[in-house]
C-alpha positions in Angstrom: -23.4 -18.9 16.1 -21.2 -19.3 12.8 -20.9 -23.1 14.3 -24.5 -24.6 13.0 -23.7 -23.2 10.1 -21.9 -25.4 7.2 -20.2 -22.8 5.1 -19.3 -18.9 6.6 -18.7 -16.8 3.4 -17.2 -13.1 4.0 -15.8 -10.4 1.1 -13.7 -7.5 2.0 -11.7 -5.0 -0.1 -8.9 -3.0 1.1 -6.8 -0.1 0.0 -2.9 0.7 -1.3 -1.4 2.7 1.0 1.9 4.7 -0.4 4.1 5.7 2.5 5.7 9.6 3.0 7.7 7.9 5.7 9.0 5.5 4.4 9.9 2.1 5.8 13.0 0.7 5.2 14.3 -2.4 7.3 13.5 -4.5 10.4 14.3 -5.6 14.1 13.1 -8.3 13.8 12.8 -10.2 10.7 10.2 -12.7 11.8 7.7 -10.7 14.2 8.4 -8.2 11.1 9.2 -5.2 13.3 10.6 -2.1 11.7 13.9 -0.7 12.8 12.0 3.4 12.5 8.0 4.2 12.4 7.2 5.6 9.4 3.8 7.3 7.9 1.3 6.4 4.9 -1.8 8.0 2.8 -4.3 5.5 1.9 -5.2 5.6 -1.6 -9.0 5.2 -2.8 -10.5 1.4 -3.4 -12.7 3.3 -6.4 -9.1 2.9 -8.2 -6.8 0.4 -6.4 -8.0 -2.0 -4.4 -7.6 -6.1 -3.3 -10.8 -8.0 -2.9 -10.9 -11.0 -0.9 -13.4 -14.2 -0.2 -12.8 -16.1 2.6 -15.1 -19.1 3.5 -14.8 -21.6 6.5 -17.0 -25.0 6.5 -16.8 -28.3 8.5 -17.1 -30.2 4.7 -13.3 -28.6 3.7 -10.6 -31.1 4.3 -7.4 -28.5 4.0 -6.8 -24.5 3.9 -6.6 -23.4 0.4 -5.6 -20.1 -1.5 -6.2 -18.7 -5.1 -4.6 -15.5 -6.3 -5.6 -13.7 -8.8 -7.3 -16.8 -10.3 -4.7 -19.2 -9.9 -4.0 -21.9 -7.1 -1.5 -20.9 -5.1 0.9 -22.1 -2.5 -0.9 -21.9 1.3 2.0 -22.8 2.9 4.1 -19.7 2.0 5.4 -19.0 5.6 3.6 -15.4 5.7 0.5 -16.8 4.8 0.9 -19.2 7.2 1.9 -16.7 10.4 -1.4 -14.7 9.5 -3.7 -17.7 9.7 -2.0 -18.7 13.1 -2.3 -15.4 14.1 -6.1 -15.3 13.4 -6.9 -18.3 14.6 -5.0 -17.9 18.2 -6.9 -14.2 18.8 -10.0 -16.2 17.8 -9.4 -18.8 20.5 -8.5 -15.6 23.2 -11.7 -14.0 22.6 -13.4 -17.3 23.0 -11.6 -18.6 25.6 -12.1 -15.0 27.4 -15.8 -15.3 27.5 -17.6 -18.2 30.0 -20.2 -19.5 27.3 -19.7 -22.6 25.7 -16.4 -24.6 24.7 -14.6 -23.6 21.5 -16.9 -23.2 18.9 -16.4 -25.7 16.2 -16.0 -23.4 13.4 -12.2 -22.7 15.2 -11.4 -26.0 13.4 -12.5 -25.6 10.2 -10.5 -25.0 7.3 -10.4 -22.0 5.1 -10.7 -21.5 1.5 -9.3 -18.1 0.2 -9.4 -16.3 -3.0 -8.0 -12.9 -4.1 -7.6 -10.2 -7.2 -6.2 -7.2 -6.9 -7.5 -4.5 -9.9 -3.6 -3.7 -10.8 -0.5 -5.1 -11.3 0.6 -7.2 -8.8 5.0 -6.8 -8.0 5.1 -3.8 -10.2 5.9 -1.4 -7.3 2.2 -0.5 -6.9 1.8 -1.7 -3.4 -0.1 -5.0 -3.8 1.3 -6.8 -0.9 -0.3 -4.3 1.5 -3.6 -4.6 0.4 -3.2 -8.0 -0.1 -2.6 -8.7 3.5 -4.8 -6.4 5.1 -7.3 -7.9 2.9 -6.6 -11.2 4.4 -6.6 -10.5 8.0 -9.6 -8.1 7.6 -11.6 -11.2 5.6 -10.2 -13.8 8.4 -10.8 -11.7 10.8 -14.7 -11.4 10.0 -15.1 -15.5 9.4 -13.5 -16.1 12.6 -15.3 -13.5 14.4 -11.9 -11.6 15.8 -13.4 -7.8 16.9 -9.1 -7.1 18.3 -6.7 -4.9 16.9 -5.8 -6.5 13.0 -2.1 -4.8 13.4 -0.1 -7.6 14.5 -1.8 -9.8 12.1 -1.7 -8.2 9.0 1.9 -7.3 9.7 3.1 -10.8 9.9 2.2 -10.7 6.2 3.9 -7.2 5.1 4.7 -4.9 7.2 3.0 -2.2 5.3 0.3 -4.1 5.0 -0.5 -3.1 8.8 -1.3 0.8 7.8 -4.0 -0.4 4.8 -6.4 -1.8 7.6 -7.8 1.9 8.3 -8.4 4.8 5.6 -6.8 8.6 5.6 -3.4 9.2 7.3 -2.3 6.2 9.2 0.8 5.7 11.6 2.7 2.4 11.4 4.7 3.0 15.2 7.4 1.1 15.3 6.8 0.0 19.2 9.5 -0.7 22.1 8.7 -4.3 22.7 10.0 -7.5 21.7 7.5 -9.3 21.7 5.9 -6.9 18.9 2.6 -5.9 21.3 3.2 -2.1 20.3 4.1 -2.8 17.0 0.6 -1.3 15.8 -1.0 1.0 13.0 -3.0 3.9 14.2 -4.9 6.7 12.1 -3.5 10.2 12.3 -6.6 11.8 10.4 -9.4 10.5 8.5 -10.0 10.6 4.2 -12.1 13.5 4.9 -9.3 15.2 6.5 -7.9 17.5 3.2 -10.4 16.8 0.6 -8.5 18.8 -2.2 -5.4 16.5 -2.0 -4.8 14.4 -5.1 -2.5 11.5 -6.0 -1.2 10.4 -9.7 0.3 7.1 -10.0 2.8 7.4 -13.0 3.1 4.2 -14.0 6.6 3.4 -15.7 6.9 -0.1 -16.2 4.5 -3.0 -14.8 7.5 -5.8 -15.0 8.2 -7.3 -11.5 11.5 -5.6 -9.5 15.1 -6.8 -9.5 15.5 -6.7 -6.3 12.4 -7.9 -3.9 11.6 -5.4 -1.4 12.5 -8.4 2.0 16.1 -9.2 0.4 16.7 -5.5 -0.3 15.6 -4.0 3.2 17.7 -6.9 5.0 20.8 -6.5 2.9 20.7 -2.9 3.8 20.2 -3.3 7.7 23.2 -5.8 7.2 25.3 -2.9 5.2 23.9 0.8 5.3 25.8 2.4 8.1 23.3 5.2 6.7 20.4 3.6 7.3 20.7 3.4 10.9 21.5 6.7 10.9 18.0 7.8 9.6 16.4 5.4 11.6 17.6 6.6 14.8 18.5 10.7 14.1 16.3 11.6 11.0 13.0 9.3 11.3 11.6 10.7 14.8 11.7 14.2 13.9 9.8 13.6 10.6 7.2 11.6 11.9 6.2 14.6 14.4 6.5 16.9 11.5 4.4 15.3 9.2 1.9 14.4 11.3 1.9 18.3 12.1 1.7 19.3 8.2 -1.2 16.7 7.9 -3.2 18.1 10.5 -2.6 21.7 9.7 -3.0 20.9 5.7 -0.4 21.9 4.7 0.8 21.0 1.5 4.2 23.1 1.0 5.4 21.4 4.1 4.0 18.2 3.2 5.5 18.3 0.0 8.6 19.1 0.5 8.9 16.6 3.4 7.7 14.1 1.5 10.2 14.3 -1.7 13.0 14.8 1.2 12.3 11.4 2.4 11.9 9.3 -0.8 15.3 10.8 -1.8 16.5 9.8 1.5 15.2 5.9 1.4 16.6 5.6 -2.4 20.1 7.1 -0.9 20.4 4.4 1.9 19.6 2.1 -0.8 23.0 3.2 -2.8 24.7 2.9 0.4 24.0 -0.7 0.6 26.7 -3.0 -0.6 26.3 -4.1 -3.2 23.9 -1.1 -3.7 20.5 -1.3 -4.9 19.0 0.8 -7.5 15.0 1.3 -8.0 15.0 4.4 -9.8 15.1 4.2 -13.6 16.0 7.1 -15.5 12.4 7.7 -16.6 12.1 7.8 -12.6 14.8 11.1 -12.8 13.1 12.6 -15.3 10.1 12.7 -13.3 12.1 14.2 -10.5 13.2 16.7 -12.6 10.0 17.8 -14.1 8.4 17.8 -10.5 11.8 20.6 -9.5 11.4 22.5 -12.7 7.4 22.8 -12.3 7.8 24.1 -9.1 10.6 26.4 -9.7 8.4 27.5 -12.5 5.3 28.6 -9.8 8.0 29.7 -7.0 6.1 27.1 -4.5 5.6 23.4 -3.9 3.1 22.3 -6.1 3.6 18.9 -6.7 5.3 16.1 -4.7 6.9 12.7 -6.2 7.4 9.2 -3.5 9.3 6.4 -4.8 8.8 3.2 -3.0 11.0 0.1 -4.1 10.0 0.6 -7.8 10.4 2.8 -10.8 6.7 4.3 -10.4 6.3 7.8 -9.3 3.6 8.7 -6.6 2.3 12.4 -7.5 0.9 14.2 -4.3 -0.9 17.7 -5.3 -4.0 19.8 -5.0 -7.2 19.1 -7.1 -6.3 22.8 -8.3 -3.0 21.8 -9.8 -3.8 18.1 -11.6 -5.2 19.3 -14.7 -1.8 21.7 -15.6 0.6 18.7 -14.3 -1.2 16.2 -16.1 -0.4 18.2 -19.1 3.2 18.9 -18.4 3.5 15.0 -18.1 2.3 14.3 -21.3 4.8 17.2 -23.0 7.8 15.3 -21.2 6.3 12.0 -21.8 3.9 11.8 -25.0 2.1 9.0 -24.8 3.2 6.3 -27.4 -0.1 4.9 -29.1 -2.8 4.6 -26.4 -3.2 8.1 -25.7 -6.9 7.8 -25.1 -5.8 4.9 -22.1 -3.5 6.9 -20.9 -5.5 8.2 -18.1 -7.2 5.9 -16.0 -9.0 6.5 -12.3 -10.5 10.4 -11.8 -11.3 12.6 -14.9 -8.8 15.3 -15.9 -10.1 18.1 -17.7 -7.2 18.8 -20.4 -5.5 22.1 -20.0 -3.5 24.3 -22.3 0.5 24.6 -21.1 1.7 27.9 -21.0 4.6 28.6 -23.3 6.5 29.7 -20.2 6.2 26.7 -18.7 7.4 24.6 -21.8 10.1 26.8 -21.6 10.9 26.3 -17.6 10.5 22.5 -18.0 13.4 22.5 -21.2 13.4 19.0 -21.3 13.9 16.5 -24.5 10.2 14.7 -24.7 10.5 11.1 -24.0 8.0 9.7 -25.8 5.9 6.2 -23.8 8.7 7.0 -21.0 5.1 6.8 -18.8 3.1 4.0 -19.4 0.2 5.3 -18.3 -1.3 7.5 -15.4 -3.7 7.0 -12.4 -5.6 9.5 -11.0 -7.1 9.1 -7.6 -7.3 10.3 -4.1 -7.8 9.5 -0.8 -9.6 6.8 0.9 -11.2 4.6 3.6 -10.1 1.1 5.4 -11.2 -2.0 4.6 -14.9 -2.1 3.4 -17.1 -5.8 4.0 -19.1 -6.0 0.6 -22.4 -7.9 1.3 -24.1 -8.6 -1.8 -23.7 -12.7 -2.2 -23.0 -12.0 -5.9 -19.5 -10.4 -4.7 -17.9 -13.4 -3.5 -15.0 -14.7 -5.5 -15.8 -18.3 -4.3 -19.0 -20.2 -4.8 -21.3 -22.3 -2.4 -18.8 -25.2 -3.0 -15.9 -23.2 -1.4 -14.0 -23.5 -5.2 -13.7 -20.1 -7.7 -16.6 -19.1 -9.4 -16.0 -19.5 -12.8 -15.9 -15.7 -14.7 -18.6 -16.2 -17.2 
């Protein structure tokens, strides 16, 4: 039992997960309940990922939290409902079973530490990983076997779909209390091996306007909003959970870009509107319409969550001649050997034809930089000792 022993040490990664439902405002701001379910692909941990170290021991005198290196703040409210949430399933199970009182280790304090391999705030997801991270990690010190859902989304509410791998449903449940509020897996990462995703990275400074104030101000204002929550939401979900299973991607696709349009329009109908699209973000749309027009079929797909990056959805059989056209429209400005990171892309000629169908002024270092990658499983427990981000003493190892 974890209770004889002074110091419980657990690290666990988990993924980014990038939405094709998107979700976009809550019933309840506290519980963090959505106002529509919505639908996400979990993205591989071989290219984005959060690692997290949680330890418990009788010898810690308070709960303690380090991201990405640096103390941080443990009493940040979300942090907070996670750790009560933990700890209150732990003492269920317990209390549910007729062995011994409480085990001590319910008690003890917790010392936490996290890095995510990406930019944290720069639209790339990190608060999702980051809290499934946590409650998977917490969950495995405090010996909680339940359903993470409710946990993890006290944290972020996305955060809920990056506890499994594949297609995962966030459903948005009836209840108040939240009980039905859960995360479920529509397919797994072997589902559609071909599917590919490219992260166009446009610019790693943190957003204007926080995703929690921006999805509250538009509950508050978007008359349009509620409108796809109630009328336009349900029927997607169904439909994209068909266009999963039956892999297929010109449905997908297309459904996919119809709902990112849809989320950045409700966020121009809140007053004062919000905008999260640059214009290196348009250009992106653009070229995605052109190169499509150009093959008469839905090749490639762009997402936009609340951030200037584009998510690229396509076929392993279509990356190579995308990745080209990308770097036409956007030449990369100096570190054109970085510009690629993740999966290797073969380069590949462009067809004159297509130069010609994409007609677009090049924007040179309008894209950063690109991530290829695909998708991926749930949270993974890494056992090796040399993994954990805290030493013996419960404090940050020190990166040699």
């Amino acid at each position: 039992m974890a209770s004889e022993n002074p110091l419980v040490a657990v690290t666990c990664t988990a993924p980014v997960n990038i939405a094709v439902i998107k979700y976009w405002g809550k019933r309840d701001e506290e519980l963090i309940l959505p106002i529509n379910s919505s639908l996400s692909v979990t993205l591989h941990q071989d290219q984005l990922k959060t690692t997290t170290t949680a330890v418990i021991s009788k010898d810690f005198t308070e709960d303690q939290i380090w991201l990405n290196g640096r103390k941080d703040d443990i009493g940040q409210p979300r942090i907070q409902a996670c750790l009560r949430q933990i700890r209150c399933l732990a003492r269920k199970q317990r209390s549910g079973q007729e062995e011994d009182p409480l085990p001590l280790s319910l008690s003890y304090k917790v010392h936490i530490a996290s890095v995510n391999n990406f930019p944290t705030a720069a639209g790339l997801a990190s608060s999702a990983s980051g809290y499934a991270c946590l409650a998977y990690a917490l969950a495995q010190v405090y010996g909680v076997k339940s359903d993470l859902s409710e946990v993890a989304r006290r944290g972020s509410g996305s955060a809920c779909r990056s506890l499994y791998g594949g297609f995962v449903e966030w459903q948005m449940g009836e209840q108040a209390d939240g009980k039905d509020s859960v995360a479920r897996q529509v397919a797994p990462e072997s589902h559609w091996p071909e599917l590919r995703v490219l992260i166009l990275v446009v610019s790693a400074e943190k957003k204007m306007t926080g995703s929690t104030v921006g999805m509250q101000t538009s509950v508050e204002t978007s008359p349009l909003l509620r409108f796809r929550a109630e009328a336009v939401v349900p029927a997607r979900m169904a439909e994209m959970i068909r266009y999963i299973r039956e892999r297929n991607f010109e449905g997908f696709g297309q459904l996919t870009m119809k709902d990112s349009n849809q989320f950045h329009a409700t966020c121009l109908d809140t007053f004062p509107p919000i905008s999260y699209l640059s214009d290196t973000s348009r250009h992106i749309i653009h070229l995605v319409h052109r190169f499509n027009a150009h093959h008469g079929q839905t090749k490639v797909a762009y997402t936009f969550d609340a951030g200037p990056n584009a998510v690229i959805f396509t076929l392993d059989d279509t990356v190579a001649e995308f990745v080209a056209a990308v770097k036409h429209s956007f030449p990369p400005e100096s570190n054109s050997d970085r510009f690629l990171k993740g999966l290797p892309v073969r380069p590949a000629p462009l067809s004159d034809e297509l130069k010609a169908s994409l007609g677009m002024d090049p924007t040179p270092g309008g894209i950063k930089y690109i991530i290829a990658t695909q998708v991926g499983p749930g949270p993974q427990i890494l056992d090796q000792p040399h993994a954990h981000l805290l030493g013996p003493d419960g404090l940050p190892k020190l990166v040699a």
